[in-house]
N, C-alpha and C positions, 0 to 999 in steps of 0.2 A: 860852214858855208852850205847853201841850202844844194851846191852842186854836187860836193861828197854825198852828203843825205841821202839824193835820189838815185846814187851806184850804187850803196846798200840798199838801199827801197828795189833797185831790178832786180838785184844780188836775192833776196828775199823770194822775190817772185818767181825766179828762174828755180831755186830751189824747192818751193815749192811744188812745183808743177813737174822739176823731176820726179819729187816724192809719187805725186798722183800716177806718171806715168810707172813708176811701179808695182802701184795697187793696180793700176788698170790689165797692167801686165800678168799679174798674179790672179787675175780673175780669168784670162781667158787663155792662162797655161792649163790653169784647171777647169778648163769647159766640160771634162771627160771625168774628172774623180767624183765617186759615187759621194753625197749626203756633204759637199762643199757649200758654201755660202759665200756669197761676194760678200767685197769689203767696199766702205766708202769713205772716203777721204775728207775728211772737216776739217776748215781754215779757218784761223782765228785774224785779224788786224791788229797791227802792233800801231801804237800811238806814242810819236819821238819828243813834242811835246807841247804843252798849252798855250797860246800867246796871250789869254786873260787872264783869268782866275778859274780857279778850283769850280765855279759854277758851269762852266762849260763854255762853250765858244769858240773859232777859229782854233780848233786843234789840228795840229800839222803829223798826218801818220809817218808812218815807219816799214809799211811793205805788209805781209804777212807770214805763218805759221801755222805749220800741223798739229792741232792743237788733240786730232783724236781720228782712228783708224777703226770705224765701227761695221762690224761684220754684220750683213740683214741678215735674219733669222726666216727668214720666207720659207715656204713650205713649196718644195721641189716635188717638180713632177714623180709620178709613181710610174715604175716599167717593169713590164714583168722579165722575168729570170728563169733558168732550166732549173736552176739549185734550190734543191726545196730547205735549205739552210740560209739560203739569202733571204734578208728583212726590212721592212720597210717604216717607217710611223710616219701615220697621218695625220698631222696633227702635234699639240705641244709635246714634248719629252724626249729625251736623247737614253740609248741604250748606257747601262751601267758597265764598263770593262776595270780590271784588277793586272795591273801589272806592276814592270818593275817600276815606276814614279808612284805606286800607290792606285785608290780609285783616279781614273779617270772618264771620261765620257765622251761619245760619238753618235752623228748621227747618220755614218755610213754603217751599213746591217749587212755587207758581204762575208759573210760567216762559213767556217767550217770546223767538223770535228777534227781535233787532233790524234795521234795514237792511242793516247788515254781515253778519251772518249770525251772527251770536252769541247764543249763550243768554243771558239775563238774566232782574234780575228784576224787580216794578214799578219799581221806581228807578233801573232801567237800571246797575246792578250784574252784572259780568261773574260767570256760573257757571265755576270751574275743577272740569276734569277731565282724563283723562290720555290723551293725544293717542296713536293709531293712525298706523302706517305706511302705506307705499304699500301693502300688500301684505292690509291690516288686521287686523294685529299690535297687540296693546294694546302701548306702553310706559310707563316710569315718568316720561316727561315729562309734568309740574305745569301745564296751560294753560287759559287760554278755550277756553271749548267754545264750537268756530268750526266752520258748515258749508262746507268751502272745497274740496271736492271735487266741485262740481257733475257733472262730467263724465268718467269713465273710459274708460282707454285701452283698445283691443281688445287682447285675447291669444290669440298661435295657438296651434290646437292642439296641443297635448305627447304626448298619450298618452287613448288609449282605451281601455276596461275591456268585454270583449266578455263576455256569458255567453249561451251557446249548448249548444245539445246535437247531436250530429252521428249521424244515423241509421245505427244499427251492419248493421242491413240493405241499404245501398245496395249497386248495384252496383258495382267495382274495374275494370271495364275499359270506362270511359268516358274520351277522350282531350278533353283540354281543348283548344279550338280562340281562340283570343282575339276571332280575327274573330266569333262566335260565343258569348260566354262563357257567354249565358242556357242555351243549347240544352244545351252541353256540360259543365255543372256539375251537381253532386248538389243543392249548395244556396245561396243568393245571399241576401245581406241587402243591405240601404245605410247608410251610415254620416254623418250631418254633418258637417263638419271645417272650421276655418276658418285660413287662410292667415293669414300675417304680418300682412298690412292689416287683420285682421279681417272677409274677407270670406269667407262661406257657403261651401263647395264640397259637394257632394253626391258621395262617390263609393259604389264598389260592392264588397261582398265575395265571393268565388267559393271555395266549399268542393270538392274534389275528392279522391275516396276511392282511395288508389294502391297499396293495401295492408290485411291484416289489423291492426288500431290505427294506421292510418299514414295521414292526410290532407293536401293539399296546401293552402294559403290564397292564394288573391291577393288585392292591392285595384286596382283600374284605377278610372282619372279619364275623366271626357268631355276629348276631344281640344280642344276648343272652350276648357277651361278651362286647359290646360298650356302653357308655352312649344314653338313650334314644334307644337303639334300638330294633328290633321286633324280637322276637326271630322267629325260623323258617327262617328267610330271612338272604340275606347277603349284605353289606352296603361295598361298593366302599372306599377306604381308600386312597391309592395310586393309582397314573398310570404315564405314559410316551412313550416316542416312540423309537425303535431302528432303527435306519439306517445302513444297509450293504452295502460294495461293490462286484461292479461285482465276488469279488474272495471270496465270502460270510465270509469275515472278518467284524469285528465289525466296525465302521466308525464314529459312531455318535450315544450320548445318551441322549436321552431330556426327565425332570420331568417335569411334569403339576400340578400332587399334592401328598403330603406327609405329611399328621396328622394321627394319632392314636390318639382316645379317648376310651379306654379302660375304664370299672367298676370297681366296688369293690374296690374304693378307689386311682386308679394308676391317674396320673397327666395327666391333659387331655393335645390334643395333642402332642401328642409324637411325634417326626420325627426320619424316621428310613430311611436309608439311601441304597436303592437297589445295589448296585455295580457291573459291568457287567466287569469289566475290564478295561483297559487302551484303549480309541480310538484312532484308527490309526491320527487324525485331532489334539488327543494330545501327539501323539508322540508314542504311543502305537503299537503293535502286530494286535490288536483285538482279539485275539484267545480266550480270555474268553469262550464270548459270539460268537457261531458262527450261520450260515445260510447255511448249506450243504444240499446236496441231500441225505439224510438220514434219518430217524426216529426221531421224535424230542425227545428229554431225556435231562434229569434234573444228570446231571454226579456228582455234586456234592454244596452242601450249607454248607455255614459255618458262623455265626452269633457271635457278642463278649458277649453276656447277658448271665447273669446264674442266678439261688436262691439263697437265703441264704444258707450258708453250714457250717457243724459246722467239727470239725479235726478228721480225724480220721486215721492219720499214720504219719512220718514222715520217711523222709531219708534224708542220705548227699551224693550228688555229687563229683566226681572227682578236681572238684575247690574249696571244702570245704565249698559248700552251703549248709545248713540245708533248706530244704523245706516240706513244710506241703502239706498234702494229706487232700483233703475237700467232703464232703459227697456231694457235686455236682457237683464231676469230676474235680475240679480245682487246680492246684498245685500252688501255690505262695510260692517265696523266702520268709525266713523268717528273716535270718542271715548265713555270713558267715565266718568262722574261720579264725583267722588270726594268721598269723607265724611271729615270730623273726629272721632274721638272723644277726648275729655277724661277725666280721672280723676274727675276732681267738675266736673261740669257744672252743678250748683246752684250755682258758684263763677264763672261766666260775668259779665261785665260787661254788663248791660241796656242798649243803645244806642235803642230807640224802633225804627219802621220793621220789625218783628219783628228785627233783627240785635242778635248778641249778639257780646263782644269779649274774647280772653283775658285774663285777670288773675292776678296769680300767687295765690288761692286755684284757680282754676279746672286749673292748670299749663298744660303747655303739650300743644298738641295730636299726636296721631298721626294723619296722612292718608294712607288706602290706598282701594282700591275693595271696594265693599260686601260683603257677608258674606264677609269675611274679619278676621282678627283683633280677633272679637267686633263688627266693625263689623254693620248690620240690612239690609235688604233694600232695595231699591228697586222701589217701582210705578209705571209710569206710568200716566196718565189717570187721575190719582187722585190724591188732597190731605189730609191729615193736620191734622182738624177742630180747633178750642179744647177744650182740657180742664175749662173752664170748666161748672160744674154748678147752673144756676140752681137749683134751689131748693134746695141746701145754703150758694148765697152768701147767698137769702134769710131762710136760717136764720142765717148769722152777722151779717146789717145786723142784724136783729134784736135778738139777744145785745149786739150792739156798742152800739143804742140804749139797750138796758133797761141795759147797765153807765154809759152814758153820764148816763144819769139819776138812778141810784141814786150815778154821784160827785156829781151836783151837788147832790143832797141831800146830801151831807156838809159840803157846804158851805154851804146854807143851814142844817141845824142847827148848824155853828162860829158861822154866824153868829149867832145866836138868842141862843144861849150868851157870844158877846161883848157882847151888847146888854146883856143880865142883868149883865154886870162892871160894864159902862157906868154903868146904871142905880143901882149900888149908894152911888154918890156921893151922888146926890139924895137917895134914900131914907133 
């Protein structure tokens, strides 16, 4: 009887719309949880049955069904944070976490170190990302982002990058006396440099004009700091010659000698390796190092050696580098975050905890580091808000009530209409 029918037909309806009213629910309990995604509720129509044939025609439904609970994947506002371990992405990809379900995946980034020194997240879910070398080389090794490099070794110095200009005015027949080198040099600069141990050495450089485009360089160390040496005096270490052209460009750079033998333990002979720039003869500018009619001056040195340094900060990068901050001025990569992106990430298995879990609608993931291969950016000290839009949830409780009501009225007039059959016996 077509009057049963349509109590299941409201029956149908009313459950349905409870369904919605608790998707709608669950989007605006979590207006506030960082990297959520609303859900959206799909209904399918059930069809009870044909009154022609299989071609189609007067077909009589049946109500509806939840046929699919699909989460938007929309890209939630970015806000900044105090926490310089809080994370954001801009864009496709969800952070990779390791726990006890195995890999799973999120795209709230409120992170923090654990005792160990691992990133995590509130649930104490390991962050993976791809571990740096000594040297702070990203590589393609998949790990917990671990801060396990508290303390960095000292490196001596390699080579220094001198840019100077050497006054094409000086006088040529001044004779360099060493016992002497201040008095007897056109011009002197000092240089930092640190020995094997990583410890400071201060020496000196001595420019001396022995010709038209033709300078002499020495470096000499304090006596006090070199094996066997006298203190009070200073001990010739390096030298070589620079050649200019007529357009007082660099031309040519010639070493005669280069050892360091530093005390207190540092490895003797050290070579340290002067650098004046590219010469025009290899292909070079020359403009390093130059020879103008002007003041000579020392414009700027820059050397690769540092101390030992022990951490004392970190931050992450816009590519989702974690880098350490070192008591000797030095920042080395340490690890960097890496992202998942999916094909259909609407297709993600919903695990609770904000984590979501592959599923084969979802496929399977591809993990590389951020803006690459369409993967989104990373912020840090910032957190990727709920996409959640109160008053358009409050726009659909609403809808979801007034449908909820308008099926129970179908079912209170089915039932009206049954009473009236009822009634038809007595009367």
């Amino acid at each position: 009887m077509g009057i049963l029918s349509s109590m299941y037909t409201g029956i149908s309806g009313m459950r349905g719309s409870g369904e919605a009213l608790s998707i709608y629910g669950d989007n605006i309990a979590n207006a506030n949880t960082s990297g959520f995604k609303t859900s959206r509720p799909e209904f399918q129509d059930l069809v009870a049955a044909s009154l022609k044939n299989p071609l189609g025609g007067n077909q009589v439904g049946r109500g509806t069904r939840l046929s699919a609970v699909t989460p938007l994947m929309a890209q939630g506002a970015i806000v900044s944070s105090d926490s310089p371990t809080d994370l954001a992405v801009s864009g496709d990809g969800m952070f990779v976490l390791m726990g006890r379900e195995g890999q799973t995946f999120t795209r709230a980034g409120n992170f923090h170190f654990d005792r160990e020194g691992k990133l995590v997240n509130t649930d104490g879910y390991h962050v993976q990302g791809f571990k740096a070398d000594e040297t702070g080389r990203i590589t393609s090794k998949l790990t917990d982002i671990t801060v396990d490099r508290t303390v960095i070794d000292a490196r001596p110095t390699n080579k220094v990058d001198m840019f100077v200009n050497l006054d094409l005015r000086a006088d040529k027949n001044v004779d360099f006396n060493p016992l002497k080198p201040e008095a007897t040099s056109q011009f002197a600069t000092g240089v930092t440099v640190y020995d094997s141990a990583g410890t400071p050495r201060t020496v000196s450089m001595f420019f001396n004009k022995t010709g038209d485009g033709e300078w002499t360089w020495r470096v000499m160390a304090k006596g006090e700091d070199l094996l066997d040496g006298k203190p009070g005096t200073m001990v010739e270490q390096a030298s070589g010659k620079l050649l200019f052209d007529v357009d007082g460009r660099l031309n040519e750079v010639v070493t005669d000698k280069n050892r360091f033998s530093f005390n207190k333990g540092a490895l003797k002979d050290q070579e340290i390796e002067f650098n004046f720039g590219k010469t025009k003869v290899k292909g070079g500018d020359g403009t390093q190092c130059t020879q103008y009619g002007t003041s000579s001056e020392a414009y700027k040195t820059v050397q690769d050696g540092f101390s030992t340094g022990t951490l004392s900060g970190m931050t992450f990068n816009d590519d989702g580098t974690l880098t350490g901050v070192y008591s000797n001025g030095q920042t080395i990569a340490l690890s960097q975050v890496a992202l998942a992106k999916f094909e259909n990430p609407e297709g993600l298995f919903k695990m609770g905890q904000n984590l979501y879990r592959e599923s084969r609608n979802s496929g399977v993931p591809t993990v590389g580091a951020p803006e690459l291969g369409g993967r989104g950016k990373v912020s840090s000290k910032s957190l990727e808000s709920s996409t959640t839009d109160i008053a358009n949830e409050f726009i659909n409780l609403m809808s979801a009530q007034h449908n909820f009501q308008a099926n129970s009225r179908v079912i209170r007039v089915a039932d009206d209409l049954m009473q009236e059959v009822l009634n038809l016996k007595r009367s």
